[in-house]
C-alpha positions in Angstrom: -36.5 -36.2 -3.2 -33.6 -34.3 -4.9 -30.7 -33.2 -3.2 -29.7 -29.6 -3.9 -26.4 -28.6 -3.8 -25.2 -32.1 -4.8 -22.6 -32.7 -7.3 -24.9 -34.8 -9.7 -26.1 -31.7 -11.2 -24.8 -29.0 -13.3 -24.6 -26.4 -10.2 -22.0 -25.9 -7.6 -22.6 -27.4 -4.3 -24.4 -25.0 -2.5 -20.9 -24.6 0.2 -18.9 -24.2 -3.0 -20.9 -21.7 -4.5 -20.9 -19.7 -1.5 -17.3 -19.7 -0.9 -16.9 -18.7 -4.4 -19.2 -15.8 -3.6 -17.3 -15.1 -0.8 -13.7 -14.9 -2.8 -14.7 -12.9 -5.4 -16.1 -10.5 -2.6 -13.3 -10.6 -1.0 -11.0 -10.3 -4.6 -12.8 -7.0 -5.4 -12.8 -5.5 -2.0 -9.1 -6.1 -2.0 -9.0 -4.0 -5.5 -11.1 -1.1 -4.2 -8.6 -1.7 -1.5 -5.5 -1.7 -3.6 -7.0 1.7 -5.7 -7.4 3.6 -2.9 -3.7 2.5 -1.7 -2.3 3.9 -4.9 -3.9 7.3 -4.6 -3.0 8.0 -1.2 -0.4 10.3 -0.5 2.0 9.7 1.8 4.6 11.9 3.6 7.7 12.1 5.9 10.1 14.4 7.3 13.6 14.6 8.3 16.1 17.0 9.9 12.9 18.9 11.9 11.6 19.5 8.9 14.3 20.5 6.6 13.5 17.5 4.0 9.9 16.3 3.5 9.1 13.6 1.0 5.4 12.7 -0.7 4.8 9.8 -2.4 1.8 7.8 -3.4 0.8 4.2 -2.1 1.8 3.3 -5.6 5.9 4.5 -5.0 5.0 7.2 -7.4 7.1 10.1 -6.2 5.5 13.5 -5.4 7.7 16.2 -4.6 10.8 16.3 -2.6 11.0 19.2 -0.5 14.5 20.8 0.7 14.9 23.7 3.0 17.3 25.9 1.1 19.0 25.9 4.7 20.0 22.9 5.1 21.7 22.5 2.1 25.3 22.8 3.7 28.0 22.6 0.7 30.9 21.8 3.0 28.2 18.9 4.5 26.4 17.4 1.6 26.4 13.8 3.4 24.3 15.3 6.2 21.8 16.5 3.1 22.3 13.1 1.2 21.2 11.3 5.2 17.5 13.2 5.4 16.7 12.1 1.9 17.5 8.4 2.5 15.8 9.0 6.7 12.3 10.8 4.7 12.2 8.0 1.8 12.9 4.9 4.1 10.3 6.4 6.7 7.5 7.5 4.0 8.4 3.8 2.1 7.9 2.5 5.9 4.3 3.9 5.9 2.9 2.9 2.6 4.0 -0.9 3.2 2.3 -0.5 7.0 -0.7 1.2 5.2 -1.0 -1.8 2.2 -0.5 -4.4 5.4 -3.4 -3.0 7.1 -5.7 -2.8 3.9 -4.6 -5.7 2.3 -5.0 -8.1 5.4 -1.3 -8.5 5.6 -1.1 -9.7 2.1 0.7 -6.6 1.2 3.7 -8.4 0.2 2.7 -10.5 -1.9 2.1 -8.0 -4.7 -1.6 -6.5 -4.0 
């Protein structure tokens, strides 16, 4: 009687060729993953408000929003703060987002 799966034949073992299955459903789930990552929009806010930034899971920036307001010429630096507070924080969410759909695997390039 024949043994299936074996290795004296031109097939994968039958483990092998399930775990094969497995990673390549597992590689395209992490693309549709990746996709939808890159659409999504993302957005922060700093200074109650008076800065809002929107950028895609792929870094792609959006808009920057400024409230006319808060743009202080004797205090640029507190300006020049919100910007780096609403980038840092909406950077902050897409690599938490990619973590979660990527498995924690976010960081290596996915």
């Amino acid at each position: 009687m024949a043994r299936r799966g074996g290795f004296g034949g031109m097939g994968m073992p039958g483990n092998m060729n399930n775990l094969m299955k497995q990673a390549q459903r597992m590689q395209r789930q992490m693309e549709e993953n990746k996709k939808a990552l890159d659409e999504k929009e993302f957005k922060a806010t700093a200074g109650g408000g008076a800065v809002e930034v929107v950028m895609t899971g792929s870094h792609q920036m959006k808009s920057i929003t400024i409230d006319p307001d808060a743009a202080d010429p004797d205090d640029v630096e507190t300006l020049q703060d919100m910007i780096l507070i609403a980038v840092n924080d909406v950077l902050g969410q897409i690599e938490e987002e990619s973590s979660k759909l990527m498995g924690g695997m976010g960081g290596l390039g996915f």
